[in-house]
C-alpha positions in Angstrom: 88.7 100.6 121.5 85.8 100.1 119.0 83.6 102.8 119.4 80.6 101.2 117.8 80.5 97.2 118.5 78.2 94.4 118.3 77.1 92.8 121.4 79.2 89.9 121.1 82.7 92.0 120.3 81.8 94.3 123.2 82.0 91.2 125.5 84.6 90.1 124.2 86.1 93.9 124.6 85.0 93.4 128.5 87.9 91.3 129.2 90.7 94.0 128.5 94.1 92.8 128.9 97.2 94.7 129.7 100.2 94.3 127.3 104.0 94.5 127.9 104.1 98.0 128.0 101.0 98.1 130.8 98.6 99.7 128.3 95.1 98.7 128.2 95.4 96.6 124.6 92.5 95.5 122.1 91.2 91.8 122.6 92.0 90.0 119.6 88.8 88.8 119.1 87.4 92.2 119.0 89.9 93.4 116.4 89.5 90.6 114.8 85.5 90.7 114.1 86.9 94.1 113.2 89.3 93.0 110.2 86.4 90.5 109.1 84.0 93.4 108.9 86.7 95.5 107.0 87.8 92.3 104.3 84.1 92.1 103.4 83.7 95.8 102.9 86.7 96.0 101.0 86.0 93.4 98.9 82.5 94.4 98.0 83.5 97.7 97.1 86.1 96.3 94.4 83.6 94.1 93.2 81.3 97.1 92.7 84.0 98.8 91.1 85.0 101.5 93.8 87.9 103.6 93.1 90.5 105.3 95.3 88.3 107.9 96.6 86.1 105.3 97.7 88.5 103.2 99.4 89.9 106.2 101.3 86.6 106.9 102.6 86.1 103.2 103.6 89.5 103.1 105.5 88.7 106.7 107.2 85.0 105.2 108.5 86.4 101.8 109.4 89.4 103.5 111.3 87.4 106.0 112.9 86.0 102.8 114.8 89.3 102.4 116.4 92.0 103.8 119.2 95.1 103.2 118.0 96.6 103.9 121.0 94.5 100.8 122.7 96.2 98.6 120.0 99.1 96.2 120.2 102.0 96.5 117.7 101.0 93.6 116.0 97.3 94.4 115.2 98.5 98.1 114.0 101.0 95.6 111.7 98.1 94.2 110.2 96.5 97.9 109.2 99.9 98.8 107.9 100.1 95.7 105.7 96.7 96.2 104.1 97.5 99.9 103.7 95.1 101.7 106.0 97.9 103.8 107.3 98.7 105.0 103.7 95.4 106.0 102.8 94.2 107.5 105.7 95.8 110.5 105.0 93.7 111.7 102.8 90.4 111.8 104.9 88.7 114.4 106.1 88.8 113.0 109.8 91.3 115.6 111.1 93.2 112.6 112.5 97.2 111.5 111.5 96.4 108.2 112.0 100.4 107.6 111.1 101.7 109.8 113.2 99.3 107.6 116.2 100.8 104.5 115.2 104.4 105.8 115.6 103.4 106.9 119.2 102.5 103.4 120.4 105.9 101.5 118.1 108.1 103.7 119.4 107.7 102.9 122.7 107.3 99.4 122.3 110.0 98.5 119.9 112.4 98.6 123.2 110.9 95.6 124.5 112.5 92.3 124.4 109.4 90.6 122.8 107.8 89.1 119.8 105.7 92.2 120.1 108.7 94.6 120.5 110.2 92.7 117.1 106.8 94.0 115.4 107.2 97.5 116.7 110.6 97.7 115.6 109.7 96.9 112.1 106.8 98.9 111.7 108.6 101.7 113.4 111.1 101.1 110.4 107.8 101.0 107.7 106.4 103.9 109.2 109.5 106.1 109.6 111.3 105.6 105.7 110.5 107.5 103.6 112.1 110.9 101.4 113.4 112.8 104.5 115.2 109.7 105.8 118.8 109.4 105.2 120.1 106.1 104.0 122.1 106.1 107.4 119.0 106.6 109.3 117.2 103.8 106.6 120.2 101.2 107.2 120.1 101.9 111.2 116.4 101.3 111.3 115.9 98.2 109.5 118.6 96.2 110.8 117.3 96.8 114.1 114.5 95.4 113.4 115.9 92.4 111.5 118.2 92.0 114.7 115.6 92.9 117.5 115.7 90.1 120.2 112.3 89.4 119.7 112.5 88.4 116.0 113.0 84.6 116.8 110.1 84.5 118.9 107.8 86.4 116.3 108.7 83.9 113.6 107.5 80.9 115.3 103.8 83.2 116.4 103.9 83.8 112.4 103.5 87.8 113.6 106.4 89.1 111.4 104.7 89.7 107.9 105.2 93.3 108.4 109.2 93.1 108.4 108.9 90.2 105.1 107.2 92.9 103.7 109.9 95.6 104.8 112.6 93.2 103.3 111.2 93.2 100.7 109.5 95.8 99.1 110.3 99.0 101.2 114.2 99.3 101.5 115.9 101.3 98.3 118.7 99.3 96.5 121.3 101.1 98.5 120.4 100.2 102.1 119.8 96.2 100.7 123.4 96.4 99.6 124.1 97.7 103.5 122.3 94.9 104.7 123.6 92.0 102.4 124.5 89.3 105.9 121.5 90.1 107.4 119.2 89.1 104.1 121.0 86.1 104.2 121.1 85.3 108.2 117.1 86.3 108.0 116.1 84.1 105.3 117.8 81.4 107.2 115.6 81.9 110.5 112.7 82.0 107.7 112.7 78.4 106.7 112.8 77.6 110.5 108.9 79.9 111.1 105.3 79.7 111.1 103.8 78.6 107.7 102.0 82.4 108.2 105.1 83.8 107.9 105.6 82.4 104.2 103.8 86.1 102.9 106.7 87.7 100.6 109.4 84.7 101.6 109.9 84.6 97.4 110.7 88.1 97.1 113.1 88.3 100.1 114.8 85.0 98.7 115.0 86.8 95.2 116.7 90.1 97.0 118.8 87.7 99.2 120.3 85.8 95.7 121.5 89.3 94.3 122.7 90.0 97.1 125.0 87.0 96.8 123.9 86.9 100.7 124.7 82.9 100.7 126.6 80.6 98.7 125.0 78.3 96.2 124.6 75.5 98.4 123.2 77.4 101.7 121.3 79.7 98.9 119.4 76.6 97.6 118.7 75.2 100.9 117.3 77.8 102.0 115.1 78.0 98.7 114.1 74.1 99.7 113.3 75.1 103.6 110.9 77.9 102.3 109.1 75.2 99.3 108.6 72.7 102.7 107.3 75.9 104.4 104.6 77.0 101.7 103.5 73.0 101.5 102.7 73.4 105.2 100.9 76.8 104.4 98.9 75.3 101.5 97.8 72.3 103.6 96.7 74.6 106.2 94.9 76.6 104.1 92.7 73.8 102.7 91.3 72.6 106.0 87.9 74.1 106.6 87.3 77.1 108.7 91.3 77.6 108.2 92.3 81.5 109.3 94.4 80.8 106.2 91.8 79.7 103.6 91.5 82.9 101.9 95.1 83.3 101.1 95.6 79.6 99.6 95.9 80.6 96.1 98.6 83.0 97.1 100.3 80.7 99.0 100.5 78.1 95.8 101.5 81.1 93.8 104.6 81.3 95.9 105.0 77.7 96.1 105.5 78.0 92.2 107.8 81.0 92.3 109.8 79.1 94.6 110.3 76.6 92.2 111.1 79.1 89.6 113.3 81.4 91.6 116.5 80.1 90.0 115.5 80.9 86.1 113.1 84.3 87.3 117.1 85.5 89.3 118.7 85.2 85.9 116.3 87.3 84.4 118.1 90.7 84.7 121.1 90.9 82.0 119.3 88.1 79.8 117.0 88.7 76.8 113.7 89.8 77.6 110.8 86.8 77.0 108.8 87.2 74.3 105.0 89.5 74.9 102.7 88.9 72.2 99.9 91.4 71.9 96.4 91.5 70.4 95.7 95.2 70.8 97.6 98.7 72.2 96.5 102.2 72.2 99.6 103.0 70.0 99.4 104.7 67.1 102.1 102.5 65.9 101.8 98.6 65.5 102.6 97.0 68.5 102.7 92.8 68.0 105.9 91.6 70.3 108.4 93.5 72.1 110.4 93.6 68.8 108.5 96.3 67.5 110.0 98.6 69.7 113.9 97.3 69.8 116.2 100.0 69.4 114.4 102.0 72.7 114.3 102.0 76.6 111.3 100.0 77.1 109.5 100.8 80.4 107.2 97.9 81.0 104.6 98.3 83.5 102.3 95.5 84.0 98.9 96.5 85.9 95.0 96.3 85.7 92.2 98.8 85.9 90.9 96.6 89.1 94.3 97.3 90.7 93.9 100.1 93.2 97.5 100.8 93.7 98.3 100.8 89.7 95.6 103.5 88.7 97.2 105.3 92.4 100.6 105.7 90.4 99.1 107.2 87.0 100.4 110.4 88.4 104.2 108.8 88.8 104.0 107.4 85.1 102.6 110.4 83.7 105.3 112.3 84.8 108.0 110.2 83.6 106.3 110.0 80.0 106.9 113.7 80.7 110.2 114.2 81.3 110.9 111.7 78.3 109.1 113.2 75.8 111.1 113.0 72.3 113.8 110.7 73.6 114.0 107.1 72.9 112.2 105.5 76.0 108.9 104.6 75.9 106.3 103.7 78.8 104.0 100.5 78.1 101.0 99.6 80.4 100.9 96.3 79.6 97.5 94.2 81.4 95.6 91.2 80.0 91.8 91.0 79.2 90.0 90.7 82.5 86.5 90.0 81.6 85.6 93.6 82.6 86.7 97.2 82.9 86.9 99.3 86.6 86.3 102.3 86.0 85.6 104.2 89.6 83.3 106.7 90.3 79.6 106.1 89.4 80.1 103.8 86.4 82.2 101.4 88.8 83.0 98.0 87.4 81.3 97.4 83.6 81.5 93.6 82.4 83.2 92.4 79.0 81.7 89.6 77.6 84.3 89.4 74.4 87.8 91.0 73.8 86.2 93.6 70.9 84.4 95.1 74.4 87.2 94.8 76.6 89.4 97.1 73.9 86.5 99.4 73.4 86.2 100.4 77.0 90.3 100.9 77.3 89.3 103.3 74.5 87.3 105.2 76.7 89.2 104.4 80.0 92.2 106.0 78.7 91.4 109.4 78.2 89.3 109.1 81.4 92.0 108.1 83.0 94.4 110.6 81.2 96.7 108.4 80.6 99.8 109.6 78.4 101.4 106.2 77.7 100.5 103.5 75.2 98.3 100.8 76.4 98.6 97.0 75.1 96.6 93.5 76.4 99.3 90.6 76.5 98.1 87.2 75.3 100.0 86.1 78.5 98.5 86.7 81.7 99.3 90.2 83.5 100.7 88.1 86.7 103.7 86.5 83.9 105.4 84.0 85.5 107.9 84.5 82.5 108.9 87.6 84.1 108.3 86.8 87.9 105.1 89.3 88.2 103.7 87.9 91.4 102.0 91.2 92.3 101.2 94.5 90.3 101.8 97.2 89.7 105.4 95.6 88.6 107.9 97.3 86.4 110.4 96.1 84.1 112.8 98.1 82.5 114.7 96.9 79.2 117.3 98.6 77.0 117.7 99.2 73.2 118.9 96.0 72.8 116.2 93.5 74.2 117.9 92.7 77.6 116.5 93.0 81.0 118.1 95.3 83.1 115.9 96.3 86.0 113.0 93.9 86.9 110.8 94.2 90.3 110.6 98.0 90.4 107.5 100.0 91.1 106.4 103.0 89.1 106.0 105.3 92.7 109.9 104.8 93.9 111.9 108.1 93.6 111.5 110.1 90.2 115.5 110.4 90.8 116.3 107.1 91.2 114.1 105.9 88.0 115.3 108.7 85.7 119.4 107.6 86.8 118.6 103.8 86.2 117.5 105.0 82.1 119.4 107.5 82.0 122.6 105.2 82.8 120.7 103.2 79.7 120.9 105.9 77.4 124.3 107.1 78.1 125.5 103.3 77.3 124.0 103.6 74.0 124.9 106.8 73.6 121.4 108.2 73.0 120.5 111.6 73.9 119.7 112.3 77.4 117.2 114.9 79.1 119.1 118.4 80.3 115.5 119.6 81.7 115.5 119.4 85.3 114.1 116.1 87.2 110.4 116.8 87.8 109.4 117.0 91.8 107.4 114.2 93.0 103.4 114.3 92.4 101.9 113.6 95.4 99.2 110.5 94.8 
């Protein structure tokens, strides 16, 4: 329960109901004053300019407030999606709030529920991870795509957490293991709750190079999910909406929906064209064609973005363990109007471009950043390249053409250096004998 709770949540937390399992569980409404009280610290702390440290000690005091144990899959879901469970970890609160979380899933993911369909997902979230085996991986998440519950979950719009297992947690490997259920589960999609819309582009994307459906049961399925994100838009504009703050999202979805056919034929095509107007390189840097003839490593990002400046450890060591071969790490952003740096300085306006370069000047050695640096005249979210979210990684070989798109810079050290490696072998350009580096921990 909340520990410290205004008068109105603690009447609300009066009226304690039992769940499925029998377990005293959370009124919604308390958990939900809760969350509101969370989004506006959160957001006023990256307006300030927090940085990581920061936000770990917001998640530690604002979880502190809870029992997990008194929680219901789905409201633990909802920590999980916005990271809390990640973070946490490093807080000086004693507490495993992860290992608290897998307590309550584990037992719940055997019931035949909507609720038991969220357990079994974020049991699968939870439980991935470097000691798993891709057995285990492949066992885990389609039992949560196939839990009995799922259906009913869809239509309550309480399954983000599996869109977002679909669709960003499972390595290449287990996807391929799961290539009928993609395409059964993208299906059911078009049928659910215009909530459950979060992610529906990327799962679509993975579904299509899958080759989980044919053409025809591919594009309606594409059509189902455009219907689906008009219903979430128009929901999103009516006042005092639950969904109002996520309507721009929902719209940028909407348009990736449309361009899903051109953004799936990105990977074994030319790359599109990146102008830039400034880079940290000690070499000119105008268009992409400046550097044909390497492994480009493109990582688009912005100093605002928590989880890119999170990963500078996972780039750094890559520029590492490539240092005098032919691949080459870009950081490629797009003027922002200001520059967060963290700490004490926090966020620092730019009123003109000149500024903006100036303070990357600084930033980067601050940040000790190894890689060049280089502002796009196109946005940092490129539609041209499908960047709906950052940090986003593209990876293009000596000869212009995409061949890894959608990638993010923390995945496995292994399974990055095999994808260019593989590159450079093609070409047959020199490849690294020195061992691969063991993971930095963030």
């Amino acid at each position: 329960m909340l520990r410290a709770m205004s008068s109105r949540v603690l009447g609300a937390a009066l009226a304690l109901s039992l769940c499925a399992g029998g377990a005293l569980a959370m009124p919604q409404q308390a958990f939900d004053e809760w969350t509101e009280t969370f989004d506006e610290k959160s957001a006023e702390l990256r307006s300030s300019g927090g940085d990581r440290d920061a936000m770990v000690a917001l998640y530690n005091e604002m979880l502190d407030q809870l029992t997990i144990a008194d929680l219901k899959p789905s409201q633990i879901a909802w920590l999980s999606d916005h990271g809390q469970l990640n973070y946490t970890r490093l807080g000086d609160a004693g507490r495993n709030y992860t290992d608290e979380a897998l307590a309550v899933v584990t037992e719940a993911k055997e019931q035949p529920t909507s609720e038991g369909a969220v357990a079994a997902s974020l049991y699968a979230v939870l439980s991935m991870g470097p000691t798993s085996s891709l057995e285990d991986d492949v066992a885990m998440a389609r039992a949560a795509v196939n839990h009995p519950g799922v259906k009913a979950a869809l239509v309550e719009g309480n399954l983000v957490i599996l869109n977002s297992l679909l669709a960003y947690q499972l390595h290449p490997d287990v996807r391929a293991e799961l290539k009928d259920e993609f395409g059964a589960y993208l299906k059911k999609l078009g049928k659910a709750s215009p909530k459950m819309i979060r992610y529906s582009d990327v799962i679509y994307e993975r579904a299509a190079a899958l080759d989980s459906l044919d053409e025809a049961e591919l594009e309606q399925a594409r059509q189902a999910l455009l219907a689906l994100t008009e219903k979430a838009i128009e929901m999103s504009e009516v006042e005092g909406s639950e969904l109002a703050s996520s309507n721009s999202y929902f719209k940028s979805v909407n348009k990736t929906l449309e361009a899903a056919p051109r953004i799936a034929k990105l990977v074994g095509n030319t790359a599109p064209e990146l102008n830039f107007t400034w880079a940290s390189s000690d070499e000119a840097l105008a268009t992409l064609a400046d550097r044909q003839g390497k492994v480009l490593v493109l990582d688009f990002w912005a100093t605002w973005c928590g989880p890119c400046v999170g990963t500078f450890p996972n780039v750094r060591d890559l520029v590492t363990h490539y240092d005098g071969y032919p691949v080459e790490v870009i950081g490629v952003t797009s003027l922002q109007g200001a520059t967060w740096f963290g700490g004490e300085r926090g966020k620092v306006e730019a009123p003109t471009a000149d500024v903006e370069y100036a303070q990357m000047k600084e930033y980067i050695p601050a940040k000790d950043i190894t890689w060049t640096v280089a502002f796009s005249e196109q946005e940092v979210f490129n539609a041209d390249y499908g960047v709906r979210g950052i940090p986003h990684v593209v990876i293009i070989d000596p000869d212009g053409v995409i061949r890894h798109r959608g990638l993010h810079p923390a995945e496995p050290m292994k399974d990055k250096v095999e994808k260019i490696n593989a590159i450079l072998t093609e070409f047959d350009m020199p490849v690294p004998e020195r061992a691969i580096p063991e993971e930095t921990e963030n």
